[in-house]
MARLUMVEX-303498 format. One record per atom (N, C-alpha, C): residue number from 1; atom name; x, y, z. Coordinates in steps of 0.02 Angstrom, whole numbers, plus 32768, in hexadecimal, padded with zeros to 4 digits. Atoms other than C-alpha are relative to their C-alpha. Example, Ala and Ser with C-alpha at 12.3 -4.5 7.8 and 13.67 -1.06 7.14 Angstrom:
! MARLUMVEX-303498
- 1; N; 802D; 7FC5; 8000
- 1; CA; 8267; 7F1F; 8186
- 1; C; 802D; 803C; 8000
- 2; N; 7FD6; 7FC5; 7FFD
- 2; CA; 82AC; 7FCB; 8165
- 2; C; 7FD9; 8037; 8025
This chain:
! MARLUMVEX-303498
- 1; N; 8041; 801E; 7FF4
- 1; CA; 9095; F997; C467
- 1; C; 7FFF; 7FB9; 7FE4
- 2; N; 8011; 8044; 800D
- 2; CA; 9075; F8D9; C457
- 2; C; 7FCD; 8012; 7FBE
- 3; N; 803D; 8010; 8025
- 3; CA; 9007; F895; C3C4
- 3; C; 7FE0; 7FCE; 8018
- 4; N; 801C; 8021; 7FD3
- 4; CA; 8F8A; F82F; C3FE
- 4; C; 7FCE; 7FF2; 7FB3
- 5; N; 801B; 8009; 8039
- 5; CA; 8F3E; F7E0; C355
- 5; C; 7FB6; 7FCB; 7FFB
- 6; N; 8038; 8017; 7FEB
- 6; CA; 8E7E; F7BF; C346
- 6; C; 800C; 7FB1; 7FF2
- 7; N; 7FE9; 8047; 7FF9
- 7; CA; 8E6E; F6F5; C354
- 7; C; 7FC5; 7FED; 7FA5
- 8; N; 802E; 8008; 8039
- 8; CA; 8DEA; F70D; C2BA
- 8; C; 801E; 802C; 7FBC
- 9; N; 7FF3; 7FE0; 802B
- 9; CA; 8E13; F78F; C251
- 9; C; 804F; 800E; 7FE9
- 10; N; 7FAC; 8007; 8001
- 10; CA; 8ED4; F79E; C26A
- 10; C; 8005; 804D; 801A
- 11; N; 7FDA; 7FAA; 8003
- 11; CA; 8ED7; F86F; C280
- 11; C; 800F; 8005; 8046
- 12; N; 7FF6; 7FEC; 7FC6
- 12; CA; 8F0D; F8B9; C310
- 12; C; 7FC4; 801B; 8027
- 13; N; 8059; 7FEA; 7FD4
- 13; CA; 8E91; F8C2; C3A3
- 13; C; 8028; 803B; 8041
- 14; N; 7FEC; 7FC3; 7FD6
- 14; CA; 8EBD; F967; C3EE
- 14; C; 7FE7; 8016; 8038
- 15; N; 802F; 7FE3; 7FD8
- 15; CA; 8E9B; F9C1; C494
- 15; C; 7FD5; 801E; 7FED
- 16; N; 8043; 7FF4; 8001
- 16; CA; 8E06; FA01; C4BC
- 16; C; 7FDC; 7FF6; 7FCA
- 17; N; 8031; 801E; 802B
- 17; CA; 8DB0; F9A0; C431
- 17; C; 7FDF; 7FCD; 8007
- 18; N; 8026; 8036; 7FF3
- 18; CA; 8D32; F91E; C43E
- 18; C; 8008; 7FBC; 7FFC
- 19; N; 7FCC; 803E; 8005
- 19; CA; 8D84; F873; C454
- 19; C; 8004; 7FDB; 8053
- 20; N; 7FF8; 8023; 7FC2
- 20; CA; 8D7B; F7F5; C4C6
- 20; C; 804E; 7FC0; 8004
- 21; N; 7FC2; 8039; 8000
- 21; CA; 8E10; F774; C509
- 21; C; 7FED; 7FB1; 801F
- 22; N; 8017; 8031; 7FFA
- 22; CA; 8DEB; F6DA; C525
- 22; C; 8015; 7FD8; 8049
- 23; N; 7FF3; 8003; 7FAA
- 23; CA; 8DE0; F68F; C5DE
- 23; C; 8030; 7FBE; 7FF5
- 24; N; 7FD3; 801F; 7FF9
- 24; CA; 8E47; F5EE; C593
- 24; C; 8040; 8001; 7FE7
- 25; N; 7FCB; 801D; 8024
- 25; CA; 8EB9; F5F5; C515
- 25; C; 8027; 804F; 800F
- 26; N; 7FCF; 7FAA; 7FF5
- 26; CA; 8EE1; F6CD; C537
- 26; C; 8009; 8027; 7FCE
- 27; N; 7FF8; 7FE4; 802A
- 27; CA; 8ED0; F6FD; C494
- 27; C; 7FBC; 8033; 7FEF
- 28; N; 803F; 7FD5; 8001
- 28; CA; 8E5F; F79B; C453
- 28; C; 7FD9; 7FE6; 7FBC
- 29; N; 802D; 8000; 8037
- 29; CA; 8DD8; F7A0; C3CD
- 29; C; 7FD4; 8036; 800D
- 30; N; 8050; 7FC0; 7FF7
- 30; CA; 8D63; F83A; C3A8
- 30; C; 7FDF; 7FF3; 7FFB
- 31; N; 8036; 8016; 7FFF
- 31; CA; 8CC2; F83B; C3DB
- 31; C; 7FD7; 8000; 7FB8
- 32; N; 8030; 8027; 8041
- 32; CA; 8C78; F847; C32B
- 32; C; 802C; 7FD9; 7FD6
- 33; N; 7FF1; 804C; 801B
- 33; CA; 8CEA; F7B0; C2EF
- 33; C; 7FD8; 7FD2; 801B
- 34; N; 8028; 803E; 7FE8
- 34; CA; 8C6D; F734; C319
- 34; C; 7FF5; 7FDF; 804E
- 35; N; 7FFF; 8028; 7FAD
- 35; CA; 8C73; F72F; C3D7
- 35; C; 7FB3; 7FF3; 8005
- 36; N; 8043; 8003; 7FD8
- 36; CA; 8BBE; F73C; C3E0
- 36; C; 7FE0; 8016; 803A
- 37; N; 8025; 7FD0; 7FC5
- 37; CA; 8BAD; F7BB; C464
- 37; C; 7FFB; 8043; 7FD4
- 38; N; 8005; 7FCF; 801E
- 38; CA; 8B4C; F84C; C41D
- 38; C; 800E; 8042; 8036
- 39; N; 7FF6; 7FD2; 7FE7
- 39; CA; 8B68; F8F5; C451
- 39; C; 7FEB; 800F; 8049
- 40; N; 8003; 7FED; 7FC1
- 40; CA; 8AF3; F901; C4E5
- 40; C; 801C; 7FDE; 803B
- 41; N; 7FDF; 8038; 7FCD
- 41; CA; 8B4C; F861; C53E
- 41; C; 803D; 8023; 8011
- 42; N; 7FC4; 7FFD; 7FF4
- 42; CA; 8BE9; F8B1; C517
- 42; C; 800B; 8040; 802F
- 43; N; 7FF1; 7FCB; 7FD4
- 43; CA; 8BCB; F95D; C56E
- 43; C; 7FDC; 7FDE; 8041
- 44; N; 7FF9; 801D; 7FC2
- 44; CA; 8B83; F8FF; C5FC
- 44; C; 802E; 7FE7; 802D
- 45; N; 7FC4; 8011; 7FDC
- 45; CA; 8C11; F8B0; C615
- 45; C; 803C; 8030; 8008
- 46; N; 7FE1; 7FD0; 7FF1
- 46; CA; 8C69; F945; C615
- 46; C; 7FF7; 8027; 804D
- 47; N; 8006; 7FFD; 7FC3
- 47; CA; 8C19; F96C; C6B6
- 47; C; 7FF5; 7FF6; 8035
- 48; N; 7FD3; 8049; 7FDB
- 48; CA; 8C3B; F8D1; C6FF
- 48; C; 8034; 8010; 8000
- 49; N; 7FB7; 7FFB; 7FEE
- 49; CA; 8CDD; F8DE; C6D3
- 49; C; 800D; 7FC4; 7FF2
- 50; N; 7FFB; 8049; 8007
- 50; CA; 8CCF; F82B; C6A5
- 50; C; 7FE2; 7FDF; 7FCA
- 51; N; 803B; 802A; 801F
- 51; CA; 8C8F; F7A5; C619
- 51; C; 8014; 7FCA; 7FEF
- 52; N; 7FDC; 8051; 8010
- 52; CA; 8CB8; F6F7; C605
- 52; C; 7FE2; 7FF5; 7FCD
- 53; N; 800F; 801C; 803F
- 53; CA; 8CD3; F6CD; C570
- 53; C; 8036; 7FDC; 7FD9
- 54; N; 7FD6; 801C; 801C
- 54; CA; 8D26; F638; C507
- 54; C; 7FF1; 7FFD; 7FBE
- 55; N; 7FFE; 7FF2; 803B
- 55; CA; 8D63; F653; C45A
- 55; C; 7FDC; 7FAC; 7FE7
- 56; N; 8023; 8041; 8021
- 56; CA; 8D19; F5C2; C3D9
- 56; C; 8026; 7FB1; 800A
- 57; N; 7FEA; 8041; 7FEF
- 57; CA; 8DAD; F54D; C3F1
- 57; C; 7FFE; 7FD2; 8034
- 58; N; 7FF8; 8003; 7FD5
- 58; CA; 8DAC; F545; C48C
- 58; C; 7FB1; 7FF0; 8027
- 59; N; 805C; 8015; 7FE9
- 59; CA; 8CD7; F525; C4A4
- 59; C; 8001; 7FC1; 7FE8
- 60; N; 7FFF; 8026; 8041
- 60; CA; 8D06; F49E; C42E
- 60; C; 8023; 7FC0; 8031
- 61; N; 7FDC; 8032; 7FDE
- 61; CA; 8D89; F45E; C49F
- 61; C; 7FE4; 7FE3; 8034
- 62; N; 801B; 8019; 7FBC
- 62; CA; 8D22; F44C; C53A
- 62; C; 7FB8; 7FEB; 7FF5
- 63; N; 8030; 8032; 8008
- 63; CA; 8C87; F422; C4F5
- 63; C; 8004; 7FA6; 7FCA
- 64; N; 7FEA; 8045; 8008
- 64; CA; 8CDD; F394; C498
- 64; C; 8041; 7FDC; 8012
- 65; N; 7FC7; 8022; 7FD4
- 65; CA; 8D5B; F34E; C517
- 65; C; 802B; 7FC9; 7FE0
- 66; N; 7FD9; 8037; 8033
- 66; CA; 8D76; F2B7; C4A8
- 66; C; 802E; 7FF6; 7FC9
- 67; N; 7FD5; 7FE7; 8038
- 67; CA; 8DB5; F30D; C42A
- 67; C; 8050; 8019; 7FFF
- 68; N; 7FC6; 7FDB; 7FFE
- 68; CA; 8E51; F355; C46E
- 68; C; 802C; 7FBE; 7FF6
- 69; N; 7FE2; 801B; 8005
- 69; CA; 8EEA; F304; C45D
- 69; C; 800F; 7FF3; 8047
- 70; N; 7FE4; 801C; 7FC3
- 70; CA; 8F18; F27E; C4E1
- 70; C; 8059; 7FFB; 7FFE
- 71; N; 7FB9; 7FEF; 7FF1
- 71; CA; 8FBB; F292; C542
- 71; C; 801E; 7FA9; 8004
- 72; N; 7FF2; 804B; 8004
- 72; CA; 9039; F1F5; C51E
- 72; C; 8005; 7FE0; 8040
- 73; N; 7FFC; 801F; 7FC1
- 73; CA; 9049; F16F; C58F
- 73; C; 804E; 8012; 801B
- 74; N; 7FB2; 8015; 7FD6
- 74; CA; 9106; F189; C5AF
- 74; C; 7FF2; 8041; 8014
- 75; N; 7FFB; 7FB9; 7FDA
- 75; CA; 90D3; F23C; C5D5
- 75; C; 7FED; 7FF5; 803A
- 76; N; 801E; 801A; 7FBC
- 76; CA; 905D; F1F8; C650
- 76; C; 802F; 7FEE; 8041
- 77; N; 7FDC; 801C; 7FDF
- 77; CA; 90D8; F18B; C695
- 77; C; 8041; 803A; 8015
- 78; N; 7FC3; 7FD0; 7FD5
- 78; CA; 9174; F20E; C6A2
- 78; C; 7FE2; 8039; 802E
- 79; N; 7FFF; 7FC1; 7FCE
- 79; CA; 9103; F287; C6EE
- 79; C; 7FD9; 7FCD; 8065
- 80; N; 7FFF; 802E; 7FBF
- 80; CA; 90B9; F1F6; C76A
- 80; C; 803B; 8006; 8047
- 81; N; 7FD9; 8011; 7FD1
- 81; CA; 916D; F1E3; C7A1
- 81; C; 8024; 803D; 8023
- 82; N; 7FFF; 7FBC; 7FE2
- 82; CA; 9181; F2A4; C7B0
- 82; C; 7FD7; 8010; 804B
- 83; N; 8004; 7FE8; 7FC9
- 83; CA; 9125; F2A2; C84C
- 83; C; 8008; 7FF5; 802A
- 84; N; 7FE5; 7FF7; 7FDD
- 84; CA; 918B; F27D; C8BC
- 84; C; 8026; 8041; 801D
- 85; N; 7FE3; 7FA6; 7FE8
- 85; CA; 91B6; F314; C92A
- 85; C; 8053; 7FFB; 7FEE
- 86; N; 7FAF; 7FF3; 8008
- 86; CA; 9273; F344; C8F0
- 86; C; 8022; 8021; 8042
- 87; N; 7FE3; 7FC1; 7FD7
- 87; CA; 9267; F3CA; C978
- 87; C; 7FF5; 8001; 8047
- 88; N; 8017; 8004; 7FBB
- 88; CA; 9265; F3D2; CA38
- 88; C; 7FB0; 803A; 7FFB
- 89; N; 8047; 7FE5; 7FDE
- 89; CA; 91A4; F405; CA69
- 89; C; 800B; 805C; 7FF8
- 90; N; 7FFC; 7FAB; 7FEA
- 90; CA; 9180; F4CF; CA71
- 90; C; 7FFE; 7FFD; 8051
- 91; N; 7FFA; 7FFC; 7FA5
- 91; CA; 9193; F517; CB0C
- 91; C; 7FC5; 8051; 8002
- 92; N; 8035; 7FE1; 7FFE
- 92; CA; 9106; F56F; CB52
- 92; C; 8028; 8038; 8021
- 93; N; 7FFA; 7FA3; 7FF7
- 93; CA; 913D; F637; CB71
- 93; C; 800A; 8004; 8037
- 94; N; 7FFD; 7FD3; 7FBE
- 94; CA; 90F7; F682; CBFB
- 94; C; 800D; 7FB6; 8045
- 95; N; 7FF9; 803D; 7FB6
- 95; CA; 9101; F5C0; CC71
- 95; C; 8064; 800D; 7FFE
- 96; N; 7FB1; 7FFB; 7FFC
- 96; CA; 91BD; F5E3; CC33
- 96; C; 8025; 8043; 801E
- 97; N; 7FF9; 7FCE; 7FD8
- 97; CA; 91C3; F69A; CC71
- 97; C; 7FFE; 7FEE; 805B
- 98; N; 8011; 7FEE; 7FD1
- 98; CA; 9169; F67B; CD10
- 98; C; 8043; 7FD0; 8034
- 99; N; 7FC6; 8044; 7FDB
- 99; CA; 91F7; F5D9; CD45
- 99; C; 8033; 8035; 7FF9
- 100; N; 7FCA; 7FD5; 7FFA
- 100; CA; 9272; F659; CD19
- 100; C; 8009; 8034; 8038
- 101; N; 800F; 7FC9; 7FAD
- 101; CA; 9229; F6EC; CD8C
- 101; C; 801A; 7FE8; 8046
- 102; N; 7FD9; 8011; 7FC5
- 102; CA; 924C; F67B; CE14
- 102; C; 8025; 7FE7; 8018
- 103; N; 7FB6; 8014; 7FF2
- 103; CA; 92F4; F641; CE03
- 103; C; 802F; 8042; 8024
């Protein structure tokens, strides 16, 4: 079995225990480490099946954009010159089946 270690507390956030993962970074935290969804949110979302939710760093990161670290300029620049296609085009499937059928 994987460990999967809360992003707050450090313990192991086990199946079927209360713990959410985080929609950016992928990591878990249990719901009473400080997510701030109380119990009835969390069985709601249990039958959803769904709950978006981003851990603290990561609310942090996108509500202060400025803050993150900017990417260097030569990164900029080598990935600039990265886009040039290396590769001949895809080839579309089924237009490549159907030219075939009627050879």
């Amino acid at each position: 079995m994987s460990f999967y270690p809360c992003i707050e507390c450090g313990n192991e956030v086990q199946p079927r225990r209360q713990a959410l993962q985080c929609d950016d970074c992928g990591f878990w935290q249990h719901r009473i480490c400080g997510t701030s969804i109380d119990q009835a949110t969390y069985s709601l979302a249990g039958t959803r099946g769904r709950i978006d939710w981003l851990c603290v760093a990561c609310s942090l990161a996108v509500s202060n954009p400025s803050e993150q670290v900017p990417v260097a300029e030569s990164t900029r620049t080598d990935f600039a010159q990265d886009l040039s296609p290396k590769y001949p085009p895809p080839i579309n499937i089924s237009q490549s089946m159907n030219n075939f059928s009627r050879e």
